[in-house]
C-alpha positions as CSV (number, residue, x, y, z in Angstrom):
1,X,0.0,0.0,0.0
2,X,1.7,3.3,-1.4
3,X,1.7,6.5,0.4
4,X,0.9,9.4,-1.5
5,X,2.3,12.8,-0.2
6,X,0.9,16.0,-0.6
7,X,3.1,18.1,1.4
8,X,4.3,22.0,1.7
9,X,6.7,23.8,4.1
10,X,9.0,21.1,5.5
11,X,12.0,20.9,7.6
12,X,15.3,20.5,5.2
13,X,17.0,17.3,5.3
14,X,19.9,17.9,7.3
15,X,17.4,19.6,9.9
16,X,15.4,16.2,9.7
17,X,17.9,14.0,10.2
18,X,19.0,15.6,13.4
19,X,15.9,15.3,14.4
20,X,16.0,12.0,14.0
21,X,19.4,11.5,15.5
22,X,17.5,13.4,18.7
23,X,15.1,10.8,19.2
24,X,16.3,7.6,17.9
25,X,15.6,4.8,20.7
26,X,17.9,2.1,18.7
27,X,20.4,2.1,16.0
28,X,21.2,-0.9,13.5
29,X,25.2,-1.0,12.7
30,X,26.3,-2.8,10.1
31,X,30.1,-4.4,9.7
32,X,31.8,-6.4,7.6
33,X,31.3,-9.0,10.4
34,X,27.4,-9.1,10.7
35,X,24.5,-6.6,11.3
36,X,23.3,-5.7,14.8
37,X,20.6,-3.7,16.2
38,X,21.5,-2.2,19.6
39,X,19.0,-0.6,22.1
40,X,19.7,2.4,23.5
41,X,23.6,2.6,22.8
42,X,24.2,5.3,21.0
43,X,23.8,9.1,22.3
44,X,24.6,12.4,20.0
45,X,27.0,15.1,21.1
46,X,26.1,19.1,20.7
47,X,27.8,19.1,17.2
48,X,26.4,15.9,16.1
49,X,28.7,13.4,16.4
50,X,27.3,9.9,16.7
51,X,29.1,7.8,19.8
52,X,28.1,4.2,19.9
53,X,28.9,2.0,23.4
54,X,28.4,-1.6,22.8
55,X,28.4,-4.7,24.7
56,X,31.3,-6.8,25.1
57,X,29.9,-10.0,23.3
58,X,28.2,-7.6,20.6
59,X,28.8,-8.4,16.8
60,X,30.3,-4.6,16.7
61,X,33.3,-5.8,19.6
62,X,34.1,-8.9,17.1
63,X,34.1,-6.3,14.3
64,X,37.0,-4.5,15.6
65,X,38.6,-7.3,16.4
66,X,39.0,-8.2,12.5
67,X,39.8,-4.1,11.3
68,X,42.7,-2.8,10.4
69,X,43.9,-0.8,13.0
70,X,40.7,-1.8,14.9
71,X,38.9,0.5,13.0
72,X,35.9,-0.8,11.2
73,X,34.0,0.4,8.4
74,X,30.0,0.3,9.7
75,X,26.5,1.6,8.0
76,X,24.0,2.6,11.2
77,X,20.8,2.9,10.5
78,X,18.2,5.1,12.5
79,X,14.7,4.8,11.7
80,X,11.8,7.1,13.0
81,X,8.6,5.9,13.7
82,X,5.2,7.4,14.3
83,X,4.3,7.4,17.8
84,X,0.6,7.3,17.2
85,X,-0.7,3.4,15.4
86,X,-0.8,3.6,11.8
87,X,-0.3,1.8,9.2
88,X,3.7,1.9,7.1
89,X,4.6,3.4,10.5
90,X,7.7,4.1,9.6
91,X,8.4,8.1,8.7
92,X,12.0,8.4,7.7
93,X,15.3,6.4,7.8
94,X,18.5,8.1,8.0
95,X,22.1,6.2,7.1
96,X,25.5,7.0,8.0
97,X,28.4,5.2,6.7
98,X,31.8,6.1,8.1
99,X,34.4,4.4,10.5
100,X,34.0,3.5,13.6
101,X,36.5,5.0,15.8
102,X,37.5,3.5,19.5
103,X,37.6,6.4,22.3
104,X,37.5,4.8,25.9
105,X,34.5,2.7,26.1
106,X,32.7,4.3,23.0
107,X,33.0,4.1,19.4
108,X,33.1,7.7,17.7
109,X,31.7,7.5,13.9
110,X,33.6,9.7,11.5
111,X,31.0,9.4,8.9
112,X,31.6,10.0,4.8
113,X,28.3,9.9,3.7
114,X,24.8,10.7,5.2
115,X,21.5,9.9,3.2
116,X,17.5,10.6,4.8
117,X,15.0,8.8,2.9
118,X,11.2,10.1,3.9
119,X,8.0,9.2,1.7
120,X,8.9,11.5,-0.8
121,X,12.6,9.8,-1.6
122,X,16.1,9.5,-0.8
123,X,18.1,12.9,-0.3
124,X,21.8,12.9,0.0
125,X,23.1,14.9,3.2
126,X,26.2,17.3,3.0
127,X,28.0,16.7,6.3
128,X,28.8,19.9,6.6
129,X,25.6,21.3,6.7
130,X,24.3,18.3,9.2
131,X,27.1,19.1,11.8
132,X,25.4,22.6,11.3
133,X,21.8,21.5,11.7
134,X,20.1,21.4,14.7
135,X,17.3,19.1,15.7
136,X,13.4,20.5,15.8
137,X,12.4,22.3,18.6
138,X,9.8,20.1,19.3
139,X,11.1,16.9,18.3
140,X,11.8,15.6,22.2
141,X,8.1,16.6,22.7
142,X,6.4,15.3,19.4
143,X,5.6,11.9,20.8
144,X,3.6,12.9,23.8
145,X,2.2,15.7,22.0
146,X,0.6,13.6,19.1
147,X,-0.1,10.7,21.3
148,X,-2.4,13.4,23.3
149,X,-3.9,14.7,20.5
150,X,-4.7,11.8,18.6
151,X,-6.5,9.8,22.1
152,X,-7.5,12.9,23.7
153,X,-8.7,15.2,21.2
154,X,-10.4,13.2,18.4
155,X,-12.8,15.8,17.3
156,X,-10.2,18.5,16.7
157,X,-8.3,16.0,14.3
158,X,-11.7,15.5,12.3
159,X,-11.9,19.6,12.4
160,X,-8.6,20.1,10.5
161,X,-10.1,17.5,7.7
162,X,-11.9,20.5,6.8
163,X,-8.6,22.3,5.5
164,X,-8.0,19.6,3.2
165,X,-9.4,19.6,0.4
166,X,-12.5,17.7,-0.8
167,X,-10.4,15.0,-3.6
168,X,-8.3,14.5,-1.1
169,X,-10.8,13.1,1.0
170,X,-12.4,10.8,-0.9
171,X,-12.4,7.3,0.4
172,X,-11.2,8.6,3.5
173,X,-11.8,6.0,6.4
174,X,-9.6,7.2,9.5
175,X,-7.7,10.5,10.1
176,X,-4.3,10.3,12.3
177,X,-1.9,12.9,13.5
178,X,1.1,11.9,12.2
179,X,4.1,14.5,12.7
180,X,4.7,17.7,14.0
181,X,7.3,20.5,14.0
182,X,7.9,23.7,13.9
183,X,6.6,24.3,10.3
184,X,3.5,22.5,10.4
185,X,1.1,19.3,11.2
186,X,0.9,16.1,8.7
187,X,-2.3,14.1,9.1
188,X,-2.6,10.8,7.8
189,X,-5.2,9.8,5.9
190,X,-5.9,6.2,6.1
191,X,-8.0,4.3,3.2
192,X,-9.4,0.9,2.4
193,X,-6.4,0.7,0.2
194,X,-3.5,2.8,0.4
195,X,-2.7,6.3,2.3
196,X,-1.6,9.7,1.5
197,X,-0.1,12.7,4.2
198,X,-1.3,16.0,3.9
199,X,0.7,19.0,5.6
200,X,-1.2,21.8,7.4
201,X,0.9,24.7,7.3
202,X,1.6,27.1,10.1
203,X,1.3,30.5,9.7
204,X,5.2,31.2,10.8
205,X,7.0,28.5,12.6
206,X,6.9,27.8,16.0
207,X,10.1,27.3,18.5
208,X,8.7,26.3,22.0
209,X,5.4,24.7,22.8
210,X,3.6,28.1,23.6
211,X,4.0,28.9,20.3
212,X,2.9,25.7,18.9
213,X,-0.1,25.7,21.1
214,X,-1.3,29.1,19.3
215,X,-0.3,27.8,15.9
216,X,-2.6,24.8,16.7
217,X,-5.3,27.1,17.4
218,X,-5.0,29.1,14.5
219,X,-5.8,26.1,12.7
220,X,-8.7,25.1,14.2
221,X,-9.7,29.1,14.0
222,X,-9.2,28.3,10.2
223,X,-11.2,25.0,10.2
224,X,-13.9,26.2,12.2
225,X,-14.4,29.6,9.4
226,X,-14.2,26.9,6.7
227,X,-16.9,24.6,8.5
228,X,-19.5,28.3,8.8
229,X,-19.0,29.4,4.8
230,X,-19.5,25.9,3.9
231,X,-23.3,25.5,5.8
C-alpha cells in the first residue's frame, strides 16, 4: 500500500535527520562481520557526532577485532517511527556510513556519507551542513504531543479535515496525527487501500510549545471559518 504525499513547508533534510538522530531509541550497525541492532547505545553530542557504546559479546566488539587498525568500516541505520498506530509506521530512515573510531568505552563514527530517505525519496546529506543543523524544537516533545492529540482530542483531528481539500478526501476511512514540527502538522489519511499525508501549514513557525499551542489554534480558528462558509 503506497503513500501518496501532498506536502508544503517542510524541515530541510539535514534539519530532519537531526531530528531524528535526537530521538532515535535504537540504532542498526552494520560491519563487515554481521549486522546488529543495539537498544539504546548510541547518544549524539552538541555538534552531532554519533558515539556508539556496545556490549562486550556484541557483533560490533568482534568487528573490531578483524579491522585494520581496529577501525571498522560500519552503515548505522536510524529509523523514525510514528508514535501514534498507523499503518507503514515508519516516517524516515536516516544512514551513515563512516568508520567507527574507538575512544575509551565508545565508538566515535567519523561518517563520509549521510542519506535521509522520507515518503517523498532519498536525499543525500552534505555533512557539513548536518554538523550545522540542529534538531526541531519540538522533536523531544512530538511523541507525547501527538499521542495526546490523537487519544485525547479526536474531534479537533476531524476539524482540521476541513482544511483539506474535498479530492483528497475521498475514500477517506480514518484521520491520524502523524508529525509535527515547527513548520506544520501532517495528518494521515488512512484508506481501504492505500494512504496519502497531507501537511497543514503554520502560519510562521513555532520554536517552543507556547507557540505551537497558538499555531494549533490558529488552525482550528481556520477549520472552524471553513466549516460556517460551507453551511
Amino acid at each position: 500500500m503506497g503513500v501518496r504525499q501532498i506536502s508544503t513547508a517542510v524541515p530541510t533534510a539535514a534539519a530532519h535527520a537531526r531530528s531524528v538522530l535526537a530521538t532515535a531509541w535504537s540504532c542498526e550497525v552494520t560491519t563487515d562481520v554481521g549486522r546488529e541492532d543495539l537498544v539504546g547505545a548510541h547518544r549524539v553530542t552538541d555538534d552531532g557526532e554519533v558515539r556508539i557504546k556496545a556490549p562486550d559479546d556484541s557483533v560490533l566488539s568482534a568487528a573490531v577485532l578483524c579491522a585494520p587498525r581496529g577501525e571498522p568500516t560500519a552503515l548505522v541505520e536510524f529509523a523514525d517511527a510514528s508514535p501514534v498506530p498507523v499503518r507503514d509506521r515508519i516516517r524516515a530512515r536516516l544512514w551513515l556510513s563512516g568508520t567507527l573510531v574507538p575512544d575509551g568505552e565508545e565508538f566515535a563514527l567519523r561518517p563520509v556519507r549521510a542519506a535521509l530517505w522520507t515518503r517523498t525519496g532519498r536525499t543525500g546529506i552534505a555533512l557539513d551542513e548536518l554538523a550545522l543543523a540542529a534538531a526541531d524544537p519540538l522533536a523531544a516533545a512530538e511523541p507525547r504531543l501527538l499521542t495526546h492529540l490523537a487519544d485525547c482530542h479526536p474531534e479537533a483531528v476531524e476539524q482540521l479535515t476541513r482544511l483539506v481539500g474535498a479530492d483528497s478526501l475521498q475514500g477517506v476511512v480514518r484521520v491520524q496525527p502523524l508529525a509535527v514540527d515547527r513548520h506544520g502538522l501532517t495528518l494521515r489519511l488512512e484508506r481501504v487501500r492505500g494512504q496519502a499525508d497531507v501537511r497543514l501549514t503554520f502560519h510562521t513557525p513555532a520554536d517552543d510549545l507556547a507557540q505551537l499551542n497558538e499555531r494549533m489554534h490558529a488552525l482550528l480558528s481556520s477549520a472552524q471559518a471553513v466549516s460556517r462558509r460551507r453551511r
